[in-house]
Structures are given as structure tokens and as C-alpha cells.
C-alpha positions as CSV (number, residue, x, y, z in Angstrom):
1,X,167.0,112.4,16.6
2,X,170.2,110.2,17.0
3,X,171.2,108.7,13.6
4,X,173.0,105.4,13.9
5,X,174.2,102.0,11.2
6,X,172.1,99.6,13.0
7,X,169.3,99.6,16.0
8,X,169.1,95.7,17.3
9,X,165.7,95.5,18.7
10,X,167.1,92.9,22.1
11,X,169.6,92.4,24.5
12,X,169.2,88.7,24.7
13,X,171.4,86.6,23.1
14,X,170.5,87.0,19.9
15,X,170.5,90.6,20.1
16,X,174.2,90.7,21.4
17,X,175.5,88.3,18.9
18,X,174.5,91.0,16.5
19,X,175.8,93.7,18.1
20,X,179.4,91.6,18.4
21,X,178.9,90.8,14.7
22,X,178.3,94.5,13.8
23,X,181.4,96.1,16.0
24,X,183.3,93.5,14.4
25,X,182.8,95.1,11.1
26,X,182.7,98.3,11.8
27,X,179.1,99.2,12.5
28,X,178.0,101.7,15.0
29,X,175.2,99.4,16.4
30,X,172.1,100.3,19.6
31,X,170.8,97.8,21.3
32,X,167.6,98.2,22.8
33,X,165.7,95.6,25.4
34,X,162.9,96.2,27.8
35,X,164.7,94.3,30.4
36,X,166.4,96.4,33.7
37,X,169.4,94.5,32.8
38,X,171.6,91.7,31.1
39,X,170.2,88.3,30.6
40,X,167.4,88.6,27.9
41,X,165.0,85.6,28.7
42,X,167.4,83.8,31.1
43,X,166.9,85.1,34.3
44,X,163.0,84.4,34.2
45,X,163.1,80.7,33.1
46,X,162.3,78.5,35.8
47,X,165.3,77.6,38.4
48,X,166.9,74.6,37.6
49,X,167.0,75.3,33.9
50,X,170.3,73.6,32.6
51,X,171.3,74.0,29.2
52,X,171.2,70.5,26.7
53,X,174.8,71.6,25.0
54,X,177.8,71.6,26.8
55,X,179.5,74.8,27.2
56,X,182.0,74.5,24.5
57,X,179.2,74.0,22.1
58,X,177.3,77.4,24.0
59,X,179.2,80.5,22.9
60,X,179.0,83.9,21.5
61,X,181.1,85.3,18.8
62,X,184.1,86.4,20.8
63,X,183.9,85.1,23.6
64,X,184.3,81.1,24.6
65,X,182.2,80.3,28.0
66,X,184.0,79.9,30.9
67,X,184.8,76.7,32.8
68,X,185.0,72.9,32.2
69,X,183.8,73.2,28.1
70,X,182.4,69.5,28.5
71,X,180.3,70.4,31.3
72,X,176.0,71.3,31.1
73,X,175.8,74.9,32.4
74,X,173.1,76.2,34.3
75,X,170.5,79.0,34.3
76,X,172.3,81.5,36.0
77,X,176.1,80.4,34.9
78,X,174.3,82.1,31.3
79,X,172.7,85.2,33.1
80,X,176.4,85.7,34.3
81,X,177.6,84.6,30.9
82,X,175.5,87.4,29.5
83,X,176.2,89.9,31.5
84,X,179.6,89.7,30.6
85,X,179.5,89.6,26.7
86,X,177.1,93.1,27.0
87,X,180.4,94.2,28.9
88,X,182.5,93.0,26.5
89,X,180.6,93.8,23.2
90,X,181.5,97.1,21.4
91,X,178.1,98.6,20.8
92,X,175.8,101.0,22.8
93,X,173.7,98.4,24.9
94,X,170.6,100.2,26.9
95,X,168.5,98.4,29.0
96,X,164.9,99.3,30.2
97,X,164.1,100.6,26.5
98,X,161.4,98.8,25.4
99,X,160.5,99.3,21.3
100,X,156.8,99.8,20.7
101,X,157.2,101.0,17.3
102,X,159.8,100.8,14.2
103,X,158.4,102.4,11.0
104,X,159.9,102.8,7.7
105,X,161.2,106.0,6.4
106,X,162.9,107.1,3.3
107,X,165.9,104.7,3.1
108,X,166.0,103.8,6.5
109,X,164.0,103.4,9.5
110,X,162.4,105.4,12.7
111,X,162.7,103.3,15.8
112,X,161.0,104.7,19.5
113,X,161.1,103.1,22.5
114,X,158.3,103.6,25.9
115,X,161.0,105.9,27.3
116,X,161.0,108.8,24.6
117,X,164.2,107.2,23.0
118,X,163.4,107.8,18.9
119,X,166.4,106.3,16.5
120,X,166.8,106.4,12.9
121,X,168.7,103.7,11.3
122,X,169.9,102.5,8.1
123,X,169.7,98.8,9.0
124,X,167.0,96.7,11.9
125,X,167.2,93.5,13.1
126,X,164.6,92.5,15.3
127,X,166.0,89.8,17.8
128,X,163.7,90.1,20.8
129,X,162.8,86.5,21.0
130,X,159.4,84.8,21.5
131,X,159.2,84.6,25.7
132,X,157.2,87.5,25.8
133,X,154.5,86.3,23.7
134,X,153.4,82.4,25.5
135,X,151.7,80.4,22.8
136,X,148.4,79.4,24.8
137,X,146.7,76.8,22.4
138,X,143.1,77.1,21.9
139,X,142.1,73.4,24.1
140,X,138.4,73.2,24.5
141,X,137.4,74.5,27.9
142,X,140.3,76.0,28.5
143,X,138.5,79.8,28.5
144,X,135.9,78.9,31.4
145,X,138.6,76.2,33.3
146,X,138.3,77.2,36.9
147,X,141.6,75.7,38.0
148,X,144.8,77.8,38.1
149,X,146.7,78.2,34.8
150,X,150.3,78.7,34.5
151,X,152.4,78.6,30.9
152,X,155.8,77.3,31.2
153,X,157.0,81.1,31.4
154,X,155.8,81.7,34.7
155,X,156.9,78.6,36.5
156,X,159.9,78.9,38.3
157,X,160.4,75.6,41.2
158,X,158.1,72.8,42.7
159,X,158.1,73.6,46.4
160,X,154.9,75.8,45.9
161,X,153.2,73.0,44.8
162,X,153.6,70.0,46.7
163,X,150.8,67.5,47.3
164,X,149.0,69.3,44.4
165,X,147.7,67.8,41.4
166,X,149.0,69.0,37.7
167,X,149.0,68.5,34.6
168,X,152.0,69.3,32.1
169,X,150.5,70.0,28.6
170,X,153.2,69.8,26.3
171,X,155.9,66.8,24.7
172,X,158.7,68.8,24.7
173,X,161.9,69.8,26.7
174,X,160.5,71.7,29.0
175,X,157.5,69.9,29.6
176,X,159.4,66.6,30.5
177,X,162.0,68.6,32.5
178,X,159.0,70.9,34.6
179,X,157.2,67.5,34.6
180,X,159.6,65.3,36.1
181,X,160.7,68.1,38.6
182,X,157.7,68.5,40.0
183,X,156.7,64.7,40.2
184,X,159.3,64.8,43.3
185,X,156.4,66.4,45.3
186,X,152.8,66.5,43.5
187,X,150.8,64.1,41.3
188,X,152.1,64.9,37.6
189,X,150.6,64.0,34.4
190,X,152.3,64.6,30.8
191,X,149.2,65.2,28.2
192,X,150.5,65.1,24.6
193,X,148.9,65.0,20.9
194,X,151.5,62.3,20.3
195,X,154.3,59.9,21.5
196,X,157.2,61.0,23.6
197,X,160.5,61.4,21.1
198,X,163.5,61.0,23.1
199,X,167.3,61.8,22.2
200,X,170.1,60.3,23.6
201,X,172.2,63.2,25.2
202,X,175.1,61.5,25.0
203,X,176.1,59.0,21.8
204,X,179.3,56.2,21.4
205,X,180.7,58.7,24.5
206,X,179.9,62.0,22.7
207,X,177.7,64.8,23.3
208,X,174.4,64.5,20.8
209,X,175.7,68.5,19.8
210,X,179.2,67.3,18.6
211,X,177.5,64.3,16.3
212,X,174.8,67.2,14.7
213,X,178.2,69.6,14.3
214,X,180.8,66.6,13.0
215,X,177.9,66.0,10.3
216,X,176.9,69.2,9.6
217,X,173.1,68.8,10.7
218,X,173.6,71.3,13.1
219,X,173.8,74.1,10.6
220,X,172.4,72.8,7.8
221,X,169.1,74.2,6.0
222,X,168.3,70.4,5.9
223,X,167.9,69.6,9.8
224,X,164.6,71.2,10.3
225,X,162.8,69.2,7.7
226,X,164.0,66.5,9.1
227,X,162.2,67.1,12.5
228,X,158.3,66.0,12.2
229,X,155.7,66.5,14.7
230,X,157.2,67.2,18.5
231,X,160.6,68.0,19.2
232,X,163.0,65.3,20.7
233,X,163.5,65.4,24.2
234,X,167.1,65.3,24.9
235,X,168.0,62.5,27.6
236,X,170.7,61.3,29.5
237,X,168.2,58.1,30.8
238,X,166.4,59.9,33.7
239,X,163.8,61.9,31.9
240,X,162.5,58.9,30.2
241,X,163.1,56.7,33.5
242,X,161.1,58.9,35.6
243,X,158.2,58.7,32.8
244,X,158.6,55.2,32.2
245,X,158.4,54.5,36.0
246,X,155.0,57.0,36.3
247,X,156.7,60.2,37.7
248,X,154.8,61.7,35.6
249,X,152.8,59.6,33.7
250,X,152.3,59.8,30.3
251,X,149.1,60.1,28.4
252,X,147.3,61.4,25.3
253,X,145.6,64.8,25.5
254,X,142.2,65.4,27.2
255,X,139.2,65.5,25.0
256,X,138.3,68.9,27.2
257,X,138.6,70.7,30.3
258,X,134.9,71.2,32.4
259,X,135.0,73.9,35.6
260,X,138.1,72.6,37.6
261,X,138.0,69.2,35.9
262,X,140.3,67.7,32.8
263,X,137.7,64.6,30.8
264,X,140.7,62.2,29.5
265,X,140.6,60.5,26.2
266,X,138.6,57.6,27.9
267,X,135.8,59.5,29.5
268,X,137.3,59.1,33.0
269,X,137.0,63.0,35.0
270,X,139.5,64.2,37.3
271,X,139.9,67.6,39.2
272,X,143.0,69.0,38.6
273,X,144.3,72.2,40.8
274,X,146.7,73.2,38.0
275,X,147.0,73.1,34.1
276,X,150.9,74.5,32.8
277,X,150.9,75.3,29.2
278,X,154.5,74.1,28.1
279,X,153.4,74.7,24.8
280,X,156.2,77.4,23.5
281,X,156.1,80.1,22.0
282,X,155.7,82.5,19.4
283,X,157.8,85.6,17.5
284,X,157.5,89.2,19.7
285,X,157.4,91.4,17.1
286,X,154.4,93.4,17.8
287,X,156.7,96.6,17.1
288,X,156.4,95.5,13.7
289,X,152.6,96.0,13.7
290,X,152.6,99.0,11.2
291,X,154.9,97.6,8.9
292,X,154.0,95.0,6.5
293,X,157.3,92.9,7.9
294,X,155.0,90.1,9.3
295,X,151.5,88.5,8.3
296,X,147.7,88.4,10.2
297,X,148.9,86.2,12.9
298,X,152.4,88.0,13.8
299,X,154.7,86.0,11.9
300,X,158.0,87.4,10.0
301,X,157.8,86.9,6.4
302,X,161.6,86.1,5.8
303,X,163.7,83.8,4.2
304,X,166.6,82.6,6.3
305,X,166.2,86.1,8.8
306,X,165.9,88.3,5.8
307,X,162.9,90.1,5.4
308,X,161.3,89.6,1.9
309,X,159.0,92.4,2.7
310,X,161.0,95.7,4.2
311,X,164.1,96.0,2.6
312,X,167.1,96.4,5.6
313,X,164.7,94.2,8.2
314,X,166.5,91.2,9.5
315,X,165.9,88.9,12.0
316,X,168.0,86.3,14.4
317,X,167.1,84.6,16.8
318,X,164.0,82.6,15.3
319,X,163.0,79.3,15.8
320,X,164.6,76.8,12.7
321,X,165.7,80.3,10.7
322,X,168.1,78.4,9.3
323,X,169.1,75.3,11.1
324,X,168.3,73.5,14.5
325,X,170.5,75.7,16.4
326,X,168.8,79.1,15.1
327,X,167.3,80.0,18.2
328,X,170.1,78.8,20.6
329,X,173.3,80.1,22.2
330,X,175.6,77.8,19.4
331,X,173.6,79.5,16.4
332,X,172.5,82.7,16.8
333,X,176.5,84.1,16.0
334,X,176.1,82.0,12.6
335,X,172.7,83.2,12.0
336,X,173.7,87.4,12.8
337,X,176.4,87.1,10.1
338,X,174.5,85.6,7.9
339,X,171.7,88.1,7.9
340,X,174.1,91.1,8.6
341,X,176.0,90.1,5.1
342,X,173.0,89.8,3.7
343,X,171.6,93.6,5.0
344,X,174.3,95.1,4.1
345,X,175.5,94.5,0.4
């Protein structure tokens, strides 16, 4: 059994900012992901995915991304983006390792992967995202629904889908941006608990990310609290346009769902051919089962991406860990030294 400083359970982004954290001081650090290759998430997110922060604000530890730093880079500009930083990076990065168990022993940790691969460690963070565990809400009907059912992870473009008729569930980014994308060629609705919140992208002629990093709010412990009920959707006028002009519409969430049929708020029935769950998702720690790192439904009990159960567990890469940019490209470098200063006093 190898011996090693650190095993980063991820390859994404969060997993390789730790990894150039750790070479940076020293560390002998594995990375494991179940993916064939470099990417994390990124290459399964659905086509025309462009990032909300400009590429200066979009960066690793290291490693500035390439090209016109004012400019909104696409899905596959961070795939390549990616793919170069695991290149780059001074760590022991294997792909196709997938981690179905870590357990604690003595001081330090046992970590095995599907493919016989078995680890100890001194230190663990776990930074494998949420993408695959989908959050499927529990809407009534939604168990029986005859229609087709997609989350948000699965969808990749419209053309499959033309003529059909959909409905987005979901307030957020990606349901506006799936919504409106597919309005071009089906019959969209939006169903939300609440009202659209929208975000200018672009403020007095600067970038919404360079106001919440002048101020502070980008990093602060403060910015999360601030946010109540959905997430702004981050505009530059066409999302809420397109909404405002019916493509999609807008409405408040069904009261159920009835064989292939939604029943809206108003008692009007409609037959709908497809129902996409952009309703998130949750932490993939289900390596973590036999540990007493995370509660009955899943969740990490940390504090700021340091376990307060399992001494030497961290975490990066979670939703609001410690600011609004926790689970992005622009925070997850903050976040790993953080929580690697913290692991290893």
C-alpha cells in the first residue's frame, strides 16, 4: 500500500487547485477522479455553457486563463483550460479511479478506488463536486409522471427537441439559460416557487465579478447570508428579454403532475412531452458513507471546508463554503489554501 501527504478525492477544479496548492508547499499529493480524463464536470454540461465571469476573474492558482481576460469563455475553452493545469500541476493526477471508500485509520486514512488502487494518507480532501448526485425534488406526481424526465445534467442542446413542449423547473442560471435556448425551437415554460431575481452582468461599464471583488463580497463570509431564497440570474438584458417577451414564459410551480399532464396553479391541465429538473445539486460524498464525516442525508459537517468530525478531512469545492465564489473557478484556489492551512498545523 502506497503511503502519500495528501489523496484529493477529484480532478475537477476543485480537486486540482488543491493539488497546485499542495505542490506549492511541498506536499506529495494523488489525485483521484472517476473521469477517463481532464475536465471534471465540464465536458458533460450542456453545449453552449458560457461561464458568467470573465476570464481574468476565472483562474487557477498558477496559472492565468489564456486569451482576451475581459472576454466570457465557453464550455470547452475550460475543458482545454483544464487539461492544461493537470499538465502543469506538480502532483500525481490519475484518471478513471473512481473512490468508493475512504476510512479512517490510526492517524491517517485508507483510501481505495473501483480499480484496486488502495492509498493511505495523512491528510483528505474530498473535492469531487455535486454533478454526480442531481437534486430531484420530491414534486407531487413526479414518481408516476409518464412524460420524459431529464435533470439539467443530462441536457446537452435544443435541436432534439424542436416543436416539443417543456417545461424548465428551476429559477436559476441554468434554468433561464436551458430555458431560453430552447424557446428558439419548442414551447418553453419556466415553473418557479418564486419571482425571477435577475443580476445585471455588467454594472457603470464593469463586470458584476470586479464590483463583488473591489468590495470584498466576493470572498467574504458575509455574501452568502446575504443571498435569500433563489439565486440571481446573471444578465446582460437578453435572458430577462426573452422571458419578458414569453420565450419562455414565466409562471409559478404546478400544484402536481397527473400521467403525462402538469395541473398549473390555476387548475388549467396541459400535456407536457418533457419535464427538466434544473434544480441543482447536492455534495458526492458517498465515499464518506462509513465515516461519520457527513450527516443522514449526505451532507459534510464542516465549518468553512474543515471537517468538525474526522480530524485531517477537508473539503473544497462546496456550494457557499466560504463565500459566493466557493464552488467556482475564481474561489476554489482561495478556498484549498484555506482548508490546506488549516489541515495541516
Amino acid at each position: 500500500m502506497s503511503v502519500v501527504d495528501m489523496v484529493v478525492v477529484g480532478g475537477g477544479q476543485a480537486g486540482l487547485a488543491t493539488a497546485g496548492v499542495a505542490s506549492a508547499r511541498g506536499l506529495s499529493a494523488v489525485v483521484l477522479d472517476a473521469s477517463p480524463g481532464p475536465g471534471g464536470s465540464w465536458p458533460r454540461y450542456y453545449d453552449s455553457l458560457t461561464l458568467f465571469s470573465p476570464a481574468r476573474f476565472s483562474s487557477l492558482p498558477g496559472l492565468p486563463f489564456p486569451g482576451d481576460p475581459d472576454r466570457y469563455p465557453v464550455r470547452d475553452e475550460v475543458v482545454a483550460y483544464l487539461g492544461a493545469y493537470a499538465d502543469r500541476v506538480d502532483a500525481d493526477v490519475r484518471w478513471g479511479r473512481r473512490v468508493e471508500r475512504v476510512a479512517r485509520v490510526g492517524d491517517g486514512f485508507a483510501v481505495a478506488a473501483t480499480d484496486g488502487t488502495l492509498l493511505r494518507a495523512r491528510t483528505v480532501v474530498a473535492a469531487s463536486g455535486g454533478f454526480g448526485r442531481p437534486y430531484r425534488p420530491e414534486l407531487p406526481g413526479l414518481e408516476t409522471f409518464t412524460g420524459r424526465v431529464l435533470h439539467s445534467a443530462d441536457y446537452r442542446e435544443p435541436s432534439p427537441l424542436r416543436g416539443a413542449r417543456v417545461v424548465v423547473v428551476g429559477g436559476g442560471n441554468s434554468a433561464v439559460q436551458i430555458g431560453v435556448e430552447l424557446a428558439r425551437v419548442a414551447r418553453v415554460s419556466l415553473a418557479a416557487r418564486g419571482r425571477l431575481r435577475w443580476q445585471a452582468q455588467r454594472i457603470l461599464g464593469r463586470d458584476f465579478h470586479w464590483w463583488l471583488t473591489r468590495t470584498g463580497l466576493d470572498f467574504s463570509r458575509l455574501g452568502p447570508r446575504l443571498v435569500k431564497g433563489t439565486v440571481p440570474v446573471i444578465d446582460d438584458g437578453g435572458y430577462r428579454a426573452a422571458v419578458r417577451a414569453g420565450q419562455p414564459d414565466h409562471r409559478p410551480m404546478f400544484t402536481r403532475l397527473d400521467g403525462d399532464s402538469v395541473v398549473w396553479a390555476d387548475g388549467a391541465r396541459e400535456r407536457v412531452d418533457l419535464l427538466i429538473l434544473a434544480t441543482g445539486f447536492r455534495p458526492d460524498l458517498a465515499y464518506l458513507a462509513g465515516t461519520s464525516a457527513v450527516d443522514g442525508q449526505g451532507r459534510p459537517l464542516h465549518v468553512r471546508g474543515v471537517s468538525t468530525a474526522v480530524p485531517g478531512l477537508g473539503y473544497v469545492g462546496l456550494e457557499h463554503q466560504r463565500s459566493f465564489a466557493s464552488a467556482t473557478l475564481r474561489g476554489v484556489g482561495r478556498d484549498a489554501g484555506y482548508v490546506l492551512g488549516n489541515l495541516l498545523r
